[in-house]
C-alpha positions as CSV (number, residue, x, y, z in Angstrom):
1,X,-89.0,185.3,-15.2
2,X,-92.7,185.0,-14.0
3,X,-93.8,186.2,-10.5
4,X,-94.8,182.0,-9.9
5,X,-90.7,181.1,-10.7
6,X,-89.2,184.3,-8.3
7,X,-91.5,183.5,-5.5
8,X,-90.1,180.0,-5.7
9,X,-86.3,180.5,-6.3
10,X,-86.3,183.5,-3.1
11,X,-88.6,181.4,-0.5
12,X,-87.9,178.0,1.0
13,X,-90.0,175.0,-0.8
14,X,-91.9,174.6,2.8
15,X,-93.4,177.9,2.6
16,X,-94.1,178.0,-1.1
17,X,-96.3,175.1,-0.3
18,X,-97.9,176.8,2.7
19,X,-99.0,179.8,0.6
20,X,-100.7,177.6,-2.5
21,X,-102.2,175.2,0.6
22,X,-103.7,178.1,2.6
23,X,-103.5,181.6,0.7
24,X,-103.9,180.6,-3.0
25,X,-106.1,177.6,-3.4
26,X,-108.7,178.9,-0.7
27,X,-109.5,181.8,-3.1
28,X,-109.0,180.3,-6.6
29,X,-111.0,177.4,-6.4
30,X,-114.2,177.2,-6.4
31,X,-117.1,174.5,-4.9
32,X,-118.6,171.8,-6.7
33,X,-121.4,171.4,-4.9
34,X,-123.0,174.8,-4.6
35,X,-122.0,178.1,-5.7
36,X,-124.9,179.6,-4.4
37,X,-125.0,181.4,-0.9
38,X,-126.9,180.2,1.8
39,X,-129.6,182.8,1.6
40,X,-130.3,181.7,-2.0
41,X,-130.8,178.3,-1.1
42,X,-133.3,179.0,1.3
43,X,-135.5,181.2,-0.8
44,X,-135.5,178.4,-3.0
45,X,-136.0,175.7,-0.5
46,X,-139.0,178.3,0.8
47,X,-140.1,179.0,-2.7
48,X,-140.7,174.6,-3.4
49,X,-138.0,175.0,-6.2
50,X,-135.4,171.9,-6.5
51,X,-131.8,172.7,-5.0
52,X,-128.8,173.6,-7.4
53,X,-126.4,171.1,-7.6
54,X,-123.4,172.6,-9.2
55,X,-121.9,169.3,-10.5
56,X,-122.1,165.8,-10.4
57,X,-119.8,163.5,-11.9
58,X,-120.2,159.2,-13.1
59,X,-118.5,156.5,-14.4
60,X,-119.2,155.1,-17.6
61,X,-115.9,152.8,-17.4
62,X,-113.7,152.3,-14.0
63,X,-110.7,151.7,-15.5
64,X,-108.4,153.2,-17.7
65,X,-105.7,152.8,-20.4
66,X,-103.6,155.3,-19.4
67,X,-101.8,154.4,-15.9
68,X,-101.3,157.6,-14.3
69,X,-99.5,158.2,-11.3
70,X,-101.8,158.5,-8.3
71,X,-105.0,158.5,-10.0
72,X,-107.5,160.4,-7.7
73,X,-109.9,157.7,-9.2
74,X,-107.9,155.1,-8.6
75,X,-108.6,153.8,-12.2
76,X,-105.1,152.2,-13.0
77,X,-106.2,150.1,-10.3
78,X,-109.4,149.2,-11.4
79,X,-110.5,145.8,-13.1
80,X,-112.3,146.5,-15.9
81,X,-115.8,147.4,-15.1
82,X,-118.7,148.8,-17.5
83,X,-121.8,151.1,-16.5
84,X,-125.0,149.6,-17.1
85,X,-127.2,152.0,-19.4
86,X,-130.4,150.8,-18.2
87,X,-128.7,151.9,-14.2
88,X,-127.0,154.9,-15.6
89,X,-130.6,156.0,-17.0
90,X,-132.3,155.8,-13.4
91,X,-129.7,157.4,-11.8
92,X,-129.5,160.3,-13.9
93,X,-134.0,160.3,-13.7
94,X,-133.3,160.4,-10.3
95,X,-130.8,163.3,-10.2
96,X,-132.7,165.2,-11.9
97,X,-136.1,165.1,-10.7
98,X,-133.5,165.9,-6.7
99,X,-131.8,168.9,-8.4
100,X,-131.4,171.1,-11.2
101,X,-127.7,170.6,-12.0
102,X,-125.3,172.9,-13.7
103,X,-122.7,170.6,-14.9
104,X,-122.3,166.9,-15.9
105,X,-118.8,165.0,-16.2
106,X,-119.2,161.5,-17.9
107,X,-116.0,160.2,-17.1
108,X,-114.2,157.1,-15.5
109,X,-111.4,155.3,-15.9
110,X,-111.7,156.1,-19.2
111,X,-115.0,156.3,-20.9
112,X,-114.5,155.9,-24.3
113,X,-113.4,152.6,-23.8
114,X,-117.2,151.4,-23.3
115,X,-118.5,149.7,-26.5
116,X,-122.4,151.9,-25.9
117,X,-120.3,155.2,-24.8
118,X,-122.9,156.8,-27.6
119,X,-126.3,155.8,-25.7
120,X,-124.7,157.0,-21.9
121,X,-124.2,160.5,-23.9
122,X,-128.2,160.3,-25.4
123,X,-129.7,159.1,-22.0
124,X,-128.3,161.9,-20.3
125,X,-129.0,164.7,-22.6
126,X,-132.7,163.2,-22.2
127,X,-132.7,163.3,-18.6
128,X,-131.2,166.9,-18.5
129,X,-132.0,168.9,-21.3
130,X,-130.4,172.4,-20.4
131,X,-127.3,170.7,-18.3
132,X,-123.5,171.7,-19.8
133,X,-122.7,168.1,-20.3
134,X,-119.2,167.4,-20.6
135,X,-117.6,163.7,-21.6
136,X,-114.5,163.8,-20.5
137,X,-111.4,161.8,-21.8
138,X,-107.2,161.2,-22.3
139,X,-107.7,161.4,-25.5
140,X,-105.9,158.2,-26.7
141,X,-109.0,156.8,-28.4
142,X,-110.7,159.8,-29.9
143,X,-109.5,159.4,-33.5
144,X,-110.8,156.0,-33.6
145,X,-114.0,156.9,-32.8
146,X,-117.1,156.0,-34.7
147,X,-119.5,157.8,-36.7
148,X,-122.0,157.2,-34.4
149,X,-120.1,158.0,-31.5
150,X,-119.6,161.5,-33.0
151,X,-123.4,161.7,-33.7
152,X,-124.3,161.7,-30.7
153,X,-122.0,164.0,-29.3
154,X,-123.0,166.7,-31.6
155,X,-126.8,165.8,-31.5
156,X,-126.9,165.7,-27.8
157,X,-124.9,169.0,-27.9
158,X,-122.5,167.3,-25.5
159,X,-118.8,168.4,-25.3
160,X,-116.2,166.3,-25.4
161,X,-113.2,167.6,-22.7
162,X,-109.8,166.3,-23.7
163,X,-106.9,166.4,-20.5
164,X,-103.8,167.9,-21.9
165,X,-101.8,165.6,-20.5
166,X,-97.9,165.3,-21.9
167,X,-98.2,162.1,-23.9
168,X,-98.0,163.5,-27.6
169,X,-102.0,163.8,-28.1
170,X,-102.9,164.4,-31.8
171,X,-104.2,167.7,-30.6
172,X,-105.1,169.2,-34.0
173,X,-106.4,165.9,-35.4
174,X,-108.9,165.6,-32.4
175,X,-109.9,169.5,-33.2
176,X,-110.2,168.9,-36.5
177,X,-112.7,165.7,-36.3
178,X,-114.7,167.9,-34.0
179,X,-115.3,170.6,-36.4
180,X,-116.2,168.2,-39.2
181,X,-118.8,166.6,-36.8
182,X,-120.0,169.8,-35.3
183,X,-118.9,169.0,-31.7
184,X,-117.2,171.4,-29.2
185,X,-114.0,169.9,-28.1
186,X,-112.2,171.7,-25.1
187,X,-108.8,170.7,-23.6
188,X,-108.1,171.2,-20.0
189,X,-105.3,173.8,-19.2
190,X,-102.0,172.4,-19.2
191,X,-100.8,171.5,-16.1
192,X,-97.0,171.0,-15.1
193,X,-98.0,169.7,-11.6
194,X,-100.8,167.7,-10.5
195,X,-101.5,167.3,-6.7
196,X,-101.8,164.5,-4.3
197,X,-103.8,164.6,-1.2
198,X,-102.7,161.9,1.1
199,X,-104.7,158.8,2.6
200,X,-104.0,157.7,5.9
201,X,-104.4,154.8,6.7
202,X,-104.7,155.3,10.6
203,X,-107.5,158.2,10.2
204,X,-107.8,160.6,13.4
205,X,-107.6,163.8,11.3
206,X,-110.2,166.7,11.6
207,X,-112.5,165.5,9.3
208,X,-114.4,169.0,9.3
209,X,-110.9,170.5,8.5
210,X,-110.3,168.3,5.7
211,X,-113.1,168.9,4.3
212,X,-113.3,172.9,4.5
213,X,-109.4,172.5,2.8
214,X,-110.3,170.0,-0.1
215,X,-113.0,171.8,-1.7
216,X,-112.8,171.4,-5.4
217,X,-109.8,169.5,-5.5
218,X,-111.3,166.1,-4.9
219,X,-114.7,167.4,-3.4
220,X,-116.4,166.7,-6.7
221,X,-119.8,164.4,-6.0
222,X,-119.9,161.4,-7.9
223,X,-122.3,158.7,-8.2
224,X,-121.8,155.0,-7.5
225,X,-124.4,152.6,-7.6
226,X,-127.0,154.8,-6.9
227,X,-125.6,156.5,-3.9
228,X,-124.0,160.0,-4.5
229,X,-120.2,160.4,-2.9
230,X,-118.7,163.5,-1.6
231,X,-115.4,162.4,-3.7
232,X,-114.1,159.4,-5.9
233,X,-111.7,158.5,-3.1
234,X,-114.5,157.5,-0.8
235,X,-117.0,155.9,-3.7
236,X,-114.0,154.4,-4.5
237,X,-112.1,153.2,-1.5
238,X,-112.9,149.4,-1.9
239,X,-110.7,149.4,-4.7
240,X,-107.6,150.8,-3.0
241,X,-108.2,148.5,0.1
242,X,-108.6,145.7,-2.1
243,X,-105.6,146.3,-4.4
244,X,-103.4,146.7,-1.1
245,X,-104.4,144.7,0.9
246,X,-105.9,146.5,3.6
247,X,-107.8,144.9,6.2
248,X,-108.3,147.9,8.8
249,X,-109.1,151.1,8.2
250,X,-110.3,153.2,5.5
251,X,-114.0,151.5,5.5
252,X,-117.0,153.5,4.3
253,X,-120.7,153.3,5.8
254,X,-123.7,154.7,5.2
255,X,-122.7,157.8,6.8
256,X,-120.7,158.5,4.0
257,X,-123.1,158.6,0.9
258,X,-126.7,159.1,0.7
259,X,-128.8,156.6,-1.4
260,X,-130.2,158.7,-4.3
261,X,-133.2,156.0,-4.9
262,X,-134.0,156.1,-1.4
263,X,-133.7,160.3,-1.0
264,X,-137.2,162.4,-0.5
265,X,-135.8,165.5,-0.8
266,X,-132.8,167.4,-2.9
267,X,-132.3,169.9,-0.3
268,X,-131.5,167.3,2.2
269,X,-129.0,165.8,-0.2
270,X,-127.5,169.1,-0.8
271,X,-127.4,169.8,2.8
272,X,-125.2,166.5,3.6
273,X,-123.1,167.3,0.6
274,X,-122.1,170.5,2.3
275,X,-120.7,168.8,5.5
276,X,-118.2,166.5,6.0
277,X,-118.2,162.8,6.1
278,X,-116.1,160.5,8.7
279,X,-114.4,159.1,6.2
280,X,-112.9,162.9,5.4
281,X,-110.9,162.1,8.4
282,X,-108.5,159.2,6.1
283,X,-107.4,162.9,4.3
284,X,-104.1,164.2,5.5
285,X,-104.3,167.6,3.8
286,X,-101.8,169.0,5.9
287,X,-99.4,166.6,3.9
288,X,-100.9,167.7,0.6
289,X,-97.9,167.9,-2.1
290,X,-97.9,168.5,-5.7
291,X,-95.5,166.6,-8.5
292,X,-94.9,166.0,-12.3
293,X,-97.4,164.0,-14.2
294,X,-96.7,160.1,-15.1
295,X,-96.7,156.6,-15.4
296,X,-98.2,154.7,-12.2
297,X,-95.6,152.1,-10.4
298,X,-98.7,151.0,-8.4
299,X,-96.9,151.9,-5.6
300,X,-99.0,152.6,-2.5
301,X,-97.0,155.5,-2.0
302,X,-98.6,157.2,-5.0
303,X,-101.5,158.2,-2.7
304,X,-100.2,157.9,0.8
305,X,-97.2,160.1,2.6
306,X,-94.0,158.7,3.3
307,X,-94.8,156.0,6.6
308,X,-92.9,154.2,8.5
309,X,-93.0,150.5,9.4
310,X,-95.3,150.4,11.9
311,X,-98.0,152.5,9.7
312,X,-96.9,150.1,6.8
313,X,-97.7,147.1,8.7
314,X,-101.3,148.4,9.0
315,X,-101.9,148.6,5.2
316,X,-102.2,144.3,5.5
């Protein structure tokens, strides 16, 4: 019996949760947006040198095949929705002459669904050379692939991340192809629990609070039509207020991206990514709760906590 299954069989579920939610997680996971400390950043802010943005993260597709169960992206509720490589192209330019960034994810919804997936992964090995780009996937269309899409993956040097979620992939077919091609395919660990931060509605939590808690669970920048997001829930909020129905509450302003066309100076984008956002206050991460992987009902309740009828009667 491992340490995980005594520690959950001897102390009530509440306090089980308590210790991932404030002991564990705290000192297992890491930032996404700087890894550096603060005395680093200065000398390089002092020294002219662009900021180091850990990771950034874009949509090449918004939706998804897949339909998992409270999608962080929200991409089982998304209409389907194409990037636009000539848009994709100046946005990554623009990252990269703001910040020299450790990690890419080209993602969605599910990327590989996009008929030009092959030219997203060229223009951004061009715009970042030395940058671990990763395009990430379920892994439900990677044996019907193209030649060319496998080109470009091992030309740009550009590895293709595969979720090991439970669905049956063809896990040693997918390795296979990647050898013959000469492209570095890495699974994510396999996970028996997936968690679920919950959107309120009403707001009114400590946005600063949230926001020290989240960290790299859904504090993963991601860009949206030019303007870089603290997460994908705020970048893509209009989605879940349009698919429910909700008339008040949840809005995002300008005070919760910055315009990436617009921005001067990457240290001054790094600098707002390190703080919260109002919208941070929607995050009930005191409710945070973790379950089993599967298929979406489309239930509101997939993202939100349990609420009662007056709460419900605010979702429109």
């Amino acid at each position: 019996m491992t340490l995980r299954e005594v520690v959950r069989r001897v102390l009530p579920a509440p306090v089980v949760q308590a210790l991932r939610e404030r002991v564990i997680t705290p000192l297992s996971v890491k930032s996404m947006v700087s890894r550096q400390p603060a005395f680093v950043r200065s000398l390089r802010r002092a020294l002219g040198m662009k900021p180091v943005l850990y990771h950034f993260e874009v949509h090449i597709t918004d939706h998804c095949n897949l339909n998992c169960k409270g999608c962080a992206h929200f991409s089982n509720l998304c209409k389907p929705t194409f990037a636009d490589v000539s848009e994709f192209e100046a946005d990554m330019k623009r990252m990269s002459s703001l910040f020299d960034v450790r990690q890419i994810y080209l993602l969605g919804g599910e990327p590989l669904l996009h008929p030009e997936v092959a030219s997203f992964v060229r223009v951004a090995r061009d715009a970042f050379p030395k940058t671990r780009i990763y395009l990430m996937t379920n892994g439900t269309l990677v044996t019907k692939m193209t030649d060319e899409f496998w080109r470009a993956l091992a030309e740009a040097n550009v590895i293709l991340l595969a979720d090991s979620y439970p669905i049956g992939l063809p896990v040693g077919e997918i390795d296979r192809l990647g050898a013959v091609y000469g492209v570095t395919v890495e699974w994510t660990v396999p996970r028996e629990e997936f968690f679920k931060i919950p959107i309120d509605v009403a707001g009114g939590h400590d946005a600063a609070a949230s926001f020290h808690t989240c960290r790299g669970y859904n504090n993963c920048p991601i860009i949206r039509d030019g303007r870089l997001y603290p997460c994908a829930y705020i970048a893509f909020a209009d989605v879940f207020r349009d698919r429910f129905g909700i008339e008040r509450g949840l809005e995002v302003s300008a005070a919760d991206s910055v315009d990436i066309r617009a921005a001067q100076d990457g240290n001054a984008v790094l600098d707002f990514m390190l703080r919260p956002v109002p919208w941070c206050a929607n995050c009930d991460m005191d409710s945070m709760e973790f379950y089993t992987w599967g298929r979406s009902k489309k239930s509101i309740d997939e993202w939100t906590r349990d609420c009662g009828p007056a709460e419900r009667g605010a979702t429109g």
